[in-house]
ZALO-228601 format. One record per atom (N, C-alpha, C, CB): x, y, z; residue in three letters. Coordinates in steps of 0.1 Angstrom, whole numbers, plus 5000, padded with zeros to 4 digits. Glycine has a CB too. Example, Ala and Ser with C-alpha at 12.3 -4.5 7.8 and 13.67 -1.06 7.14 Angstrom:
513249435078ALA/512349555078ALA/513249675078ALA/511349555090ALA/512849785071SER/513749895071SER/512950005079SER/514149945057SER/
% end
This chain:
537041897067UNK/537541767064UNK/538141767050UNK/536441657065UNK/539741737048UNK/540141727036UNK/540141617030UNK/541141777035UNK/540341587018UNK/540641447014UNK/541741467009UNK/539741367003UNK/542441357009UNK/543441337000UNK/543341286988UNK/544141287005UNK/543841326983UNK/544641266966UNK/545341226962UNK/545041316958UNK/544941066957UNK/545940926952UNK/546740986941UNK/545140786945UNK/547440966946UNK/548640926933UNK/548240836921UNK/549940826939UNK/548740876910UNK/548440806895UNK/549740746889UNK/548040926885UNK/550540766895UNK/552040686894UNK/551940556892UNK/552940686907UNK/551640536909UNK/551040336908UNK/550240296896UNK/549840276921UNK/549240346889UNK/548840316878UNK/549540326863UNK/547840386878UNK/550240446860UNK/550740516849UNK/551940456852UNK/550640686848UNK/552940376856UNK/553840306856UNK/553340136850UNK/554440326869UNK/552740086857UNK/552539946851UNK/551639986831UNK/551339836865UNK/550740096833UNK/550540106819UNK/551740176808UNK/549240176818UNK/552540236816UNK/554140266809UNK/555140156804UNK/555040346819UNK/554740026807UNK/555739916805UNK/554839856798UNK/556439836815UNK/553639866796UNK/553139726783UNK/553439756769UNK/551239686781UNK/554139806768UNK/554739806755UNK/556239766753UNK/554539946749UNK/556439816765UNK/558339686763UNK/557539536765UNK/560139706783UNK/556939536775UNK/556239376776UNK/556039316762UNK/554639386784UNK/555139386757UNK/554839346740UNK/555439366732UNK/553939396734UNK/556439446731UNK/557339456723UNK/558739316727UNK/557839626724UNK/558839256742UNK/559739166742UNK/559239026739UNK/560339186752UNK/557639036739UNK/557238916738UNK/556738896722UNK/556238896749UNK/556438996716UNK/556738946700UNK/558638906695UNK/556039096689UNK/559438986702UNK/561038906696UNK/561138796701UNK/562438966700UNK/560538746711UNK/560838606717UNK/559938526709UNK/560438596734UNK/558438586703UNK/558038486699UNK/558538466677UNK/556338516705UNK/558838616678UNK/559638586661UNK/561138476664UNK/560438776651UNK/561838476677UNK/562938436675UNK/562838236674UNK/563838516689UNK/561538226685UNK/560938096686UNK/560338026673UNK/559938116696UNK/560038066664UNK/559038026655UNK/559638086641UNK/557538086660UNK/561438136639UNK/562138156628UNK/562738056624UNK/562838246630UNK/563238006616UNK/563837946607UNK/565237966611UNK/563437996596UNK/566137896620UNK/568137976615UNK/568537926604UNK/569637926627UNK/569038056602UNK/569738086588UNK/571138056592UNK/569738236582UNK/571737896599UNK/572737846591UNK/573137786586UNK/573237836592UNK/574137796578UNK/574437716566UNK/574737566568UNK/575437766559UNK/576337576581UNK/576637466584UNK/576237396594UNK/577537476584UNK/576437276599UNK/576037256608UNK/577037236619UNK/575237176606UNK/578337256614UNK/579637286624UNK/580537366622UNK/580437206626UNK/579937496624UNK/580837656620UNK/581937666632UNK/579737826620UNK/582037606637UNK/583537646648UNK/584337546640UNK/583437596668UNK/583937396637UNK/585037316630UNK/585237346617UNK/584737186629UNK/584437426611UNK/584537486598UNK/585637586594UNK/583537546597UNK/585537646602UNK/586837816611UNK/587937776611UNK/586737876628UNK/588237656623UNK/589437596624UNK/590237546607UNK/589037466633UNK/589837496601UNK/589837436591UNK/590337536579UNK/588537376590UNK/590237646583UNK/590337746572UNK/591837766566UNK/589737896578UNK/592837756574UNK/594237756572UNK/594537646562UNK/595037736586UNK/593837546564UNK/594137426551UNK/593437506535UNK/593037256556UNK/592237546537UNK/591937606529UNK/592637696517UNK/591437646533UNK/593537716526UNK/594137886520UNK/595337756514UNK/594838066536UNK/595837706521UNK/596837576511UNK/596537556502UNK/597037456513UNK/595437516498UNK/594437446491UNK/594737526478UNK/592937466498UNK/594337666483UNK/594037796469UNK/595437826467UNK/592937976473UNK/596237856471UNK/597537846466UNK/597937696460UNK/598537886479UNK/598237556463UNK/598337476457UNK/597937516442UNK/597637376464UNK/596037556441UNK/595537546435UNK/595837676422UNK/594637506442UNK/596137796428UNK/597337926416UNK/597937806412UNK/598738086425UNK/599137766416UNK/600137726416UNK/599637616400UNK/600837666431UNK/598737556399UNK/598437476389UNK/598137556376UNK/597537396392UNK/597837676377UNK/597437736367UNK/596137736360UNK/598137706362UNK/595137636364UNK/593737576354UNK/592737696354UNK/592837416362UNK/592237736345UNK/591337806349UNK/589837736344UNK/591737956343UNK/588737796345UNK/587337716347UNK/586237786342UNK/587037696363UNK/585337786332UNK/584537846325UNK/583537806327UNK/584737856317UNK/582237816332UNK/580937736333UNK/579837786321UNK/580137766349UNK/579437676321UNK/577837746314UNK/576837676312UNK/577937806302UNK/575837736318UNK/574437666327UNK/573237756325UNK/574637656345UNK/572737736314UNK/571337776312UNK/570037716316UNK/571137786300UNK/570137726330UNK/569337626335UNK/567937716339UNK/570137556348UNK/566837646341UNK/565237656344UNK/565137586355UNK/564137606333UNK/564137646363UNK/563737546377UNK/562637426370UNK/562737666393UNK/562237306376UNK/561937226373UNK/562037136361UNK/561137246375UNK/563037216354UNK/563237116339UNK/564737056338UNK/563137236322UNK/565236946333UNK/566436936331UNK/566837016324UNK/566736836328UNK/567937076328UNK/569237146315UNK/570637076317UNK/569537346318UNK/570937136308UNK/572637106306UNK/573537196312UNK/573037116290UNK/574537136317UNK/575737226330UNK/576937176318UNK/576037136353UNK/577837306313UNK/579037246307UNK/580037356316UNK/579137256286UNK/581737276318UNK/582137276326UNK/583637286313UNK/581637186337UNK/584237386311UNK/585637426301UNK/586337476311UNK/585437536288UNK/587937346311UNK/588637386315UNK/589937396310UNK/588537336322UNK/590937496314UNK/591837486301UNK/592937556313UNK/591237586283UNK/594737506307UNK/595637516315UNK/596337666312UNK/596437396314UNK/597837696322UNK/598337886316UNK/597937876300UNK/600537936316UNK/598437776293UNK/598637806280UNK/597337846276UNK/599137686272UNK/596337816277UNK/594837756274UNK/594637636264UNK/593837876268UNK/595237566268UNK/594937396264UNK/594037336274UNK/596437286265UNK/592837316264UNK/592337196275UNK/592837106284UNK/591737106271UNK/592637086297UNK/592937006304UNK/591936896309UNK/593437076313UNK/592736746302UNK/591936656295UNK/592036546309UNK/592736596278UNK/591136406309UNK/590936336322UNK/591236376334UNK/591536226321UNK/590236456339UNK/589836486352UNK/588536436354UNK/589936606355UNK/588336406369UNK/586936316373UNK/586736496381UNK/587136116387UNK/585736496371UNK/584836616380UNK/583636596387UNK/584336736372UNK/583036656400UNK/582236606407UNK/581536766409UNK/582936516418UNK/580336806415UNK/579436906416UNK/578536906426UNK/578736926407UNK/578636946432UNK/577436966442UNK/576937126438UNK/577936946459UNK/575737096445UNK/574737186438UNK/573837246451UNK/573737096425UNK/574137336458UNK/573237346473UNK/572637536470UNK/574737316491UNK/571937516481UNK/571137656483UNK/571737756489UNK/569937656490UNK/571737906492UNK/573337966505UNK/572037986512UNK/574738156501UNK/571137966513UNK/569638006522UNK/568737876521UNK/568638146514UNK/567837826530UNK/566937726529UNK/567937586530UNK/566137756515UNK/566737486527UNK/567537376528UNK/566637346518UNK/567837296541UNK/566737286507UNK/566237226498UNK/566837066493UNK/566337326487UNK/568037046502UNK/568936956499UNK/569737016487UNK/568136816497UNK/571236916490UNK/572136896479UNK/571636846469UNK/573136826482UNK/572336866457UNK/572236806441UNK/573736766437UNK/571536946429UNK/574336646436UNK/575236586432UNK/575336506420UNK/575236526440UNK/576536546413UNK/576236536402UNK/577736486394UNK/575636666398UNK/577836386388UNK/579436356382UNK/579636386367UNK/579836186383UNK/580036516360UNK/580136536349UNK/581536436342UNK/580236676348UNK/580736446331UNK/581536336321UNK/582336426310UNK/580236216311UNK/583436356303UNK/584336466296UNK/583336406283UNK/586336456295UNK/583036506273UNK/582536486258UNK/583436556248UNK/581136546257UNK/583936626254UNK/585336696245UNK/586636686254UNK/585136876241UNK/587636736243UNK/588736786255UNK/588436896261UNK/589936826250UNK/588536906275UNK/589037026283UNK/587337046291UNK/589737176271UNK/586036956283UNK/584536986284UNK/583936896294UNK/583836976270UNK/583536906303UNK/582736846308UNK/581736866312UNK/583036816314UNK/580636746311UNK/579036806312UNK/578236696321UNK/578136826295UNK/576736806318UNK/575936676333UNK/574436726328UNK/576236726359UNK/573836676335UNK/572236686332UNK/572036776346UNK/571236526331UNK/570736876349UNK/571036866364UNK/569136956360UNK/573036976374UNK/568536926369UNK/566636966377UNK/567237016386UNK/565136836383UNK/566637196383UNK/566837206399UNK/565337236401UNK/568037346405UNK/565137256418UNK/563837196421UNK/562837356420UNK/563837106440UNK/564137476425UNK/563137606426UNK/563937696416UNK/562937696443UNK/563337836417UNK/564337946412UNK/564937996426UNK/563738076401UNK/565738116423UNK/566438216432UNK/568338156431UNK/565638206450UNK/568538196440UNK/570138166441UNK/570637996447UNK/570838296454UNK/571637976436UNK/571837816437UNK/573437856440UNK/571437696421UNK/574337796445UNK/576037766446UNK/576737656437UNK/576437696462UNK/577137646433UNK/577737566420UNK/579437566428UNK/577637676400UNK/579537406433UNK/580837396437UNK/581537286428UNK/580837376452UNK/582537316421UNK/583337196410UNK/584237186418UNK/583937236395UNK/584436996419UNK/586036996425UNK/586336856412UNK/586136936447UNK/587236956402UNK/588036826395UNK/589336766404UNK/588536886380UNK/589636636399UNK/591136606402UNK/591236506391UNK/591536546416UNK/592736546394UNK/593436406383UNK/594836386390UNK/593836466363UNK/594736276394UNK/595936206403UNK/595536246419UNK/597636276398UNK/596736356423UNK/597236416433UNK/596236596433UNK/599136406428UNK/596436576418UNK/595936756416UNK/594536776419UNK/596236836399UNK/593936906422UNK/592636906428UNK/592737066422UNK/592336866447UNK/591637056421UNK/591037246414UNK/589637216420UNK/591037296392UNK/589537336426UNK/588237366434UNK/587837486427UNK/588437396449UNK/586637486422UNK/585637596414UNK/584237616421UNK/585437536398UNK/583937726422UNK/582637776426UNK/582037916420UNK/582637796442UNK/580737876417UNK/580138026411UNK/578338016417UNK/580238036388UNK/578138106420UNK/576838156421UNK/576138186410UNK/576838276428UNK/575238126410UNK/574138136399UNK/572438196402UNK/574037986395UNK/572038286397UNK/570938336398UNK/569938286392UNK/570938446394UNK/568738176392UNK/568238076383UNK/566338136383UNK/568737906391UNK/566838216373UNK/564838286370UNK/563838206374UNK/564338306353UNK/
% end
């Protein structure tokens, strides 16, 4: 009388896949329980939009202004934001309403809005708390009349 001998396949196959199993059910569960990292909340209307942009930055050569920041700023304390602007010649360029926003390129911590005032020619300043350290966006949009100068710098805040 012989016996036969089972196969180990049927076994050694279902224990050959619990590791894709576990390996797909931790990305499903990091993808469920991540944070998205976007910025906007309408990046297709954003895209579209981009051709005006590029007007925008040409308009904005075309004026000549250039834009000097300087922001020695600390997380939780007020500091001072000064904002030197000056034209080809480098003459200050005097009564413009400058405006700031102040956002995160990661997280949401909320906006920081801010209307600098002129204290000199060409100078404009603001008070501004920011809430953490790491990387802040610094977007200036002066105008005066018709004209618009758009300024942005990244700031590393210790």
């Amino acid at each position: 009388m012989t016996t036969q001998r089972r196969s180990l396949i049927p076994f050694v196959f279902p224990l050959a896949m619990l590791p894709v199993f576990a390996a797909n059910g931790t990305l499903i569960y990091l993808a469920l329980h991540s944070k998205p990292a976007l910025v906007s909340e309408h990046p297709y209307e954003d895209g579209r939009a981009y051709n005006h942009e590029l007007e925008a930055a040409d308009a904005q050569a075309a004026l000549g202004w250039t834009a000097t920041l300087n922001a020695p700023l600390r997380p939780g304390t007020p500091g001072p934001i000064a904002l030197d602007m000056s034209d080809k010649t480098g003459a200050p360029v005097q009564g413009l309403q400058v405006a700031l926003r102040i956002w995160r390129p990661v997280g949401r911590l909320g906006d920081i809005r801010v209307l600098l005032t002129e204290t000199a020619p060409g100078r404009y300043t603001g008070l501004v708390t920011l809430p953490a350290a790491g990387q802040w966006q610094f977007d200036f949009m002066a105008r005066r009349g018709e004209r618009e100068f758009a300024y942005a710098r990244r700031l590393s805040v210790p």
